[in-house]
C-alpha positions as CSV (number, residue, x, y, z in Angstrom):
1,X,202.9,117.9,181.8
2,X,200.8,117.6,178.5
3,X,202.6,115.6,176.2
4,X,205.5,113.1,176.3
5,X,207.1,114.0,172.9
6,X,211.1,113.8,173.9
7,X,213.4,112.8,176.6
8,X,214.8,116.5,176.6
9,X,211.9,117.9,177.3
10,X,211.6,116.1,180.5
11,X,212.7,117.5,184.4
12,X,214.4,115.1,186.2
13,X,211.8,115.1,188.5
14,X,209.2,114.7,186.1
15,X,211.1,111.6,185.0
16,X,211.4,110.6,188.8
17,X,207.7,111.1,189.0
18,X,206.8,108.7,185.9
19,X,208.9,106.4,187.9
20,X,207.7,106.1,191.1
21,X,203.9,105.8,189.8
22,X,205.2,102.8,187.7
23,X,206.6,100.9,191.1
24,X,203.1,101.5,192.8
25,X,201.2,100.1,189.3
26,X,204.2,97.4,189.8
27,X,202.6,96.3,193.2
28,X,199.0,96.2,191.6
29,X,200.2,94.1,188.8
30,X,200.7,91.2,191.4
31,X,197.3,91.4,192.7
32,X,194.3,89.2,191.2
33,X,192.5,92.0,190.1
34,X,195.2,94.2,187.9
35,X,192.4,97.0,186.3
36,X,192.3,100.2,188.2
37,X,189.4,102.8,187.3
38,X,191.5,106.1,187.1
39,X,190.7,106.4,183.3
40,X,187.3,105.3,183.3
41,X,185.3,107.0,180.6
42,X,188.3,108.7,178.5
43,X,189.4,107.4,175.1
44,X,193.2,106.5,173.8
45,X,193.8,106.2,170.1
46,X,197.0,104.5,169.6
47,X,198.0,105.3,165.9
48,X,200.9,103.1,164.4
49,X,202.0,103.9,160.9
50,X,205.1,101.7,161.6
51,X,205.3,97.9,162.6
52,X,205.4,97.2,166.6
53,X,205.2,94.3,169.0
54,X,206.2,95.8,172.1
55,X,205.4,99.2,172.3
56,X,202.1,98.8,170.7
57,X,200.9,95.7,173.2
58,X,202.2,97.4,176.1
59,X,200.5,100.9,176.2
60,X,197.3,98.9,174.6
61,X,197.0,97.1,177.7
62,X,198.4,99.7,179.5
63,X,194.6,101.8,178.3
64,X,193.1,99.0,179.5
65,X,194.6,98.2,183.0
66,X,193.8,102.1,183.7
67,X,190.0,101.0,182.5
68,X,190.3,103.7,179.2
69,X,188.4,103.0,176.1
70,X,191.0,102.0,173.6
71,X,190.8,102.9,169.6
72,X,193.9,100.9,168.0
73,X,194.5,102.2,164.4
74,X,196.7,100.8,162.3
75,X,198.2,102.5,158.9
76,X,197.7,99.3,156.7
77,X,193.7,98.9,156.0
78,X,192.8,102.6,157.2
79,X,192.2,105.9,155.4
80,X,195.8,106.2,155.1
81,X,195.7,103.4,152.8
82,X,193.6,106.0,150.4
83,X,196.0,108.8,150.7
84,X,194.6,110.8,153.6
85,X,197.5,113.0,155.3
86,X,198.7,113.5,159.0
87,X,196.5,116.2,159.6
88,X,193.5,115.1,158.4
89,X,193.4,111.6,160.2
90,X,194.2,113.9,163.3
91,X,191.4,115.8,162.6
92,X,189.2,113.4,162.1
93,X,190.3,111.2,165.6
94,X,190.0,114.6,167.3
95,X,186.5,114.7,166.6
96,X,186.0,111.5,168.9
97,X,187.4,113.4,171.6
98,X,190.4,111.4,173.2
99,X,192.0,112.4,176.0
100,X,195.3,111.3,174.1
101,X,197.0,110.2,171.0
102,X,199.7,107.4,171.2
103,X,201.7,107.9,167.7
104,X,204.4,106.0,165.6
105,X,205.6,107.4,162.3
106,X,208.3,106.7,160.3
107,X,209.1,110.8,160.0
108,X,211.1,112.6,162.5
109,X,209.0,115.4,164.3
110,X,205.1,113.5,163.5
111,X,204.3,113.8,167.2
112,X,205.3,116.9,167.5
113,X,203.1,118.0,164.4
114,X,200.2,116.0,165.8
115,X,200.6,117.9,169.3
116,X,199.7,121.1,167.5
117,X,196.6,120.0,165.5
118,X,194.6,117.8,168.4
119,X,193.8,119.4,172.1
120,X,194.6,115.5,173.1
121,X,198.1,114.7,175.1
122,X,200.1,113.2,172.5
123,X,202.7,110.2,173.5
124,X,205.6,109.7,171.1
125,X,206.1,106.4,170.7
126,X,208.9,106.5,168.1
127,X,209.2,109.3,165.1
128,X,211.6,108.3,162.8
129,X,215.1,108.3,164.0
130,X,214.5,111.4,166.1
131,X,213.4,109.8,170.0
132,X,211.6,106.9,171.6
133,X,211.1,108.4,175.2
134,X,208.6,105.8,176.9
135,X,211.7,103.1,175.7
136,X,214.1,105.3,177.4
137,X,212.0,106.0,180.8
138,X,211.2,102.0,181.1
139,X,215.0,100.8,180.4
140,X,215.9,103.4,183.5
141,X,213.2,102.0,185.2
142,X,214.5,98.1,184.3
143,X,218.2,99.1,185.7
144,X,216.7,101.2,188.7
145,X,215.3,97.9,189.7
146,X,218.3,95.8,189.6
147,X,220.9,98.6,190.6
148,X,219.0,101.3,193.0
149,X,220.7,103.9,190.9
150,X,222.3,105.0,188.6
151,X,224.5,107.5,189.5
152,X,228.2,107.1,188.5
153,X,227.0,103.9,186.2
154,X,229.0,103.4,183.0
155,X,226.5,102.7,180.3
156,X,227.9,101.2,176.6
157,X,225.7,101.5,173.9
158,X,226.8,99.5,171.0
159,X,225.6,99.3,167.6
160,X,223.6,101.2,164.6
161,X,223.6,104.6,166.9
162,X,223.0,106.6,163.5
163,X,219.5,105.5,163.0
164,X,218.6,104.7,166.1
165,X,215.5,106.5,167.8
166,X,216.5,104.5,171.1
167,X,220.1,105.2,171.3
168,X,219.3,109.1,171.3
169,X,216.6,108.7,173.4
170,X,218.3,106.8,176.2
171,X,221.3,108.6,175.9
172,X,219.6,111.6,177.3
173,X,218.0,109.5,179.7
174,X,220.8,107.4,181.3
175,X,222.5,110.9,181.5
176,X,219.9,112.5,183.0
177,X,219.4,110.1,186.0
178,X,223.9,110.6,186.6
179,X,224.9,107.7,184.2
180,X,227.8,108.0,181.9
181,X,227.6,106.9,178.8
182,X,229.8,105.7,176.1
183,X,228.8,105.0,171.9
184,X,230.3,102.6,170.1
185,X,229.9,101.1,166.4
186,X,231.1,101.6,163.5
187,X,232.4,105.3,162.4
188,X,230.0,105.3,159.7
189,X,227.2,104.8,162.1
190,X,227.8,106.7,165.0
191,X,226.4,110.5,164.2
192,X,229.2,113.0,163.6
193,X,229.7,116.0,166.6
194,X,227.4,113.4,168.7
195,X,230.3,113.6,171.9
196,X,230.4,117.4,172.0
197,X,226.7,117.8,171.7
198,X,225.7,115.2,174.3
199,X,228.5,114.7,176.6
200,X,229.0,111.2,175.7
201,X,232.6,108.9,174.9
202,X,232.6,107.9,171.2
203,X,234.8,104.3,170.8
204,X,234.8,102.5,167.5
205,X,235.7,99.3,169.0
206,X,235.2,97.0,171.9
207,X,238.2,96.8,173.2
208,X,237.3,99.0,176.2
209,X,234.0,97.1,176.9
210,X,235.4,95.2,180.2
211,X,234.8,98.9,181.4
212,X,231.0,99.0,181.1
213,X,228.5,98.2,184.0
214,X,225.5,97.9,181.4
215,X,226.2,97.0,177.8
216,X,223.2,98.0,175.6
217,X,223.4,96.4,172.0
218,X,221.5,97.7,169.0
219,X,219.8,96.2,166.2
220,X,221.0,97.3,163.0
221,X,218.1,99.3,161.6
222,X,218.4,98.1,157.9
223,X,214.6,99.6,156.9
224,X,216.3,103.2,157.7
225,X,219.3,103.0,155.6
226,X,218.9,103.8,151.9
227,X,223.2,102.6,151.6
228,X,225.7,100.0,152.8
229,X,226.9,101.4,156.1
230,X,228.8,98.1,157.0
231,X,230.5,95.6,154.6
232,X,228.6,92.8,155.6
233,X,226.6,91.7,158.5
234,X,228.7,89.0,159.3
235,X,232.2,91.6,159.5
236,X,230.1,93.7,161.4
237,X,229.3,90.8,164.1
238,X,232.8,89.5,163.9
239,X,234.1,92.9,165.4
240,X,230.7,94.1,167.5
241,X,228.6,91.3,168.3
242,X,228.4,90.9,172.1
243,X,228.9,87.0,173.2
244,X,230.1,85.2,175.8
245,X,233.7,86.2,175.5
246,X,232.8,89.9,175.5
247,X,230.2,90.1,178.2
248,X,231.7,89.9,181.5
249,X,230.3,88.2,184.2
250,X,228.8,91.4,186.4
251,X,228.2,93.0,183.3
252,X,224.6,93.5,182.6
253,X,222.5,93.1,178.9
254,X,220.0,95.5,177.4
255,X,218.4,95.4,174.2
256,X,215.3,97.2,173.6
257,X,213.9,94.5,170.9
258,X,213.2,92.6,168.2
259,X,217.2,91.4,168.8
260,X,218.5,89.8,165.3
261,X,219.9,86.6,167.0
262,X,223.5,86.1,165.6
263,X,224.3,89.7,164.5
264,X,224.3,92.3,167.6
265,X,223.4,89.2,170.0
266,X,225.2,85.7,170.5
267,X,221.9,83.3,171.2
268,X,224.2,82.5,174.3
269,X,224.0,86.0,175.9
270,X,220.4,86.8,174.9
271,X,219.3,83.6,177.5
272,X,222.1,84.6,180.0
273,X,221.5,85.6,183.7
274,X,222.9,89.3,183.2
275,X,220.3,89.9,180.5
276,X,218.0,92.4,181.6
277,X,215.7,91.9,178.2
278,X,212.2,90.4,179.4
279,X,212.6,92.4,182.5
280,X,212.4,95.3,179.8
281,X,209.9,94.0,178.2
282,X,207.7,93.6,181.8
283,X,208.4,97.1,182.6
284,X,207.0,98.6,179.3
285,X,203.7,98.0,181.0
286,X,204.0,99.5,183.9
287,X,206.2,102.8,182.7
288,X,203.0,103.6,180.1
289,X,200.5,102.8,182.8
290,X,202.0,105.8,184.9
291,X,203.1,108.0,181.3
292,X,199.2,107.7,180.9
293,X,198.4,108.2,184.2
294,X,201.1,111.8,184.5
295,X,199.3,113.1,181.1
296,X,195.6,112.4,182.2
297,X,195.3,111.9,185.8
298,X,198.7,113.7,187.2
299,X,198.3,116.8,189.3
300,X,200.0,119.1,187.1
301,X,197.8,118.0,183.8
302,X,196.2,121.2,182.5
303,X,193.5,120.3,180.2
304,X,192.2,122.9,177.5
305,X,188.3,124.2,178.8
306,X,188.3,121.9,181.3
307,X,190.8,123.6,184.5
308,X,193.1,121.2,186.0
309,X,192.6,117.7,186.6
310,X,192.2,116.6,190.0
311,X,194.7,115.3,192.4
312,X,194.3,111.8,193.4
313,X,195.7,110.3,196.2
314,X,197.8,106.6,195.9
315,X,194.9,104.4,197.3
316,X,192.6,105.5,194.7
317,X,195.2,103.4,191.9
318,X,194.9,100.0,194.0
319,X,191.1,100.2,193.6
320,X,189.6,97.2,191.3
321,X,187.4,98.5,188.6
């Protein structure tokens, strides 16, 4: 496993994989000393051409718990600012020699491009409104931990599916790990031909929600929309905002963040005991310690010129640095 550029190009067991190393990183996150030394010496460039909290904290101090020199670059105040392309700022972060390249970019397919210009592993950490796989692995990671499984679960995702990066990402990934899923929104933002091309339920209402095990709300992602895809916000939480009334009480909450308080969310919800959203947020570290560890450190990492890396056994991770 080179790079981690979508959830469909990921095994089931190379998800399973990604998810057992993030339980035993888990158990060395509640020791003293939380840096291991598995990526002493190697270099991470995390490039972000869009805005992030979350994703861009987490694998930051994910490079850092695995002891990796970290190069954080943001779009606003580099050479981007001047006009230099894709390529070019690959080229030029290639020639510090990472051993991988953590990328956000507003156009769908920009990891994929970058994974052909650079002999680093590239992580995907959100291209447009293509995929957003290390979201997906850590939410299946957050219910793993509260449900064991998720086999036979019924999964709702409910929201702004069109323009979601998330939705399609976990989607692939609830399915893959035996969930069954179910969209719902608004017809004008749930992707036409989505059912037969993923196996999933469409519904364009909530009045089937009671059904759900998990209900995952969406944020309405109003930078990617160039039109009016709902009459207002406020009709649109009228008829799809989850709240007290509408969440059951064994229903659990997902939402992979920032949550507009008041539109997908009732404040009441967000702060309720089945909301599963800081547990999400804690498990972001974790699932890009062990993505970084699979590209770099994993078994099966073939690195160009330099033969396979070598194996490393479990008690080598619970080693201070």
């Amino acid at each position: 496993m080179r790079h981690l550029l979508a959830v469909e190009d990921l095994s089931r067991e190379q998800a399973e994989r990604i998810l057992e190393r993030a339980e035993s990183f888990a158990e060395v996150g509640r020791r003293d000393i939380k840096k291991v030394p598995t990526l002493r010496g190697r270099t991470i460039i995390s490039l972000f051409y869009e805005s992030s909290t979350r994703t861009s904290s987490s694998f930051e101090l994910a490079a850092k718990r695995l002891s990796a020199d970290l190069v954080s670059i943001k779009a606003v105040g580099s050479a981007v600012d001047k006009g230099e392309s894709l390529k070019d700022t690959t080229s030029t972060l290639s020639a510090y020699d990472p051993a991988a390249i953590v990328i956000r970019a507003p156009q769908a397919g920009a990891a994929k491009l970058v994974a052909g210009w650079t002999d680093a592993s590239v992580i995907n950490a959100g291209d447009g409104k293509h995929e957003h796989p290390s979201q997906a692995l850590l939410d299946v990671y957050t219910l793993r931990g509260r449900l064991g499984s998720l086999e036979g679960t019924r999964i709702w995702i409910v929201g702004d599916v069109s323009h979601s990066r998330v939705a399609r990402s976990c989607l692939l990934a609830f399915k893959l790990m035996g969930a069954e899923v179910t969209l719902c929104g608004p017809p004008t933002l749930i992707p036409r031909g989505i059912a037969d091309a993923t196996g999933v339920a469409v519904r364009y209402d909530l009045d089937e929600l009671a059904e759900a095990d998990v209900v995952y709300a969406l944020r309405m992602q109003r930078e990617r929309m160039s039109e009016s895809f709902v009459p207002s916000l406020r009709e649109y939480a009228a008829r799809y905002q989850i709240d007290e009334r509408r969440l059951g009480p064994r229903q659990l909450l997902m939402h992979p963040g920032p949550v507009n308080r008041g539109v997908e969310l009732a404040p009441e919800v967000i702060d309720s005991p089945q909301s599963l959203i800081t547990a999400q947020v804690e498990s972001g570290l974790v699932v890009r310690m062990a993505i970084l560890y699979e590209l770099l450190a994993g078994s099966d990492r073939a690195r160009p010129d330099r033969g396979p890396a070598p194996a490393e056994t479990p008690p080598r991770i619970g080693q201070p640095a």
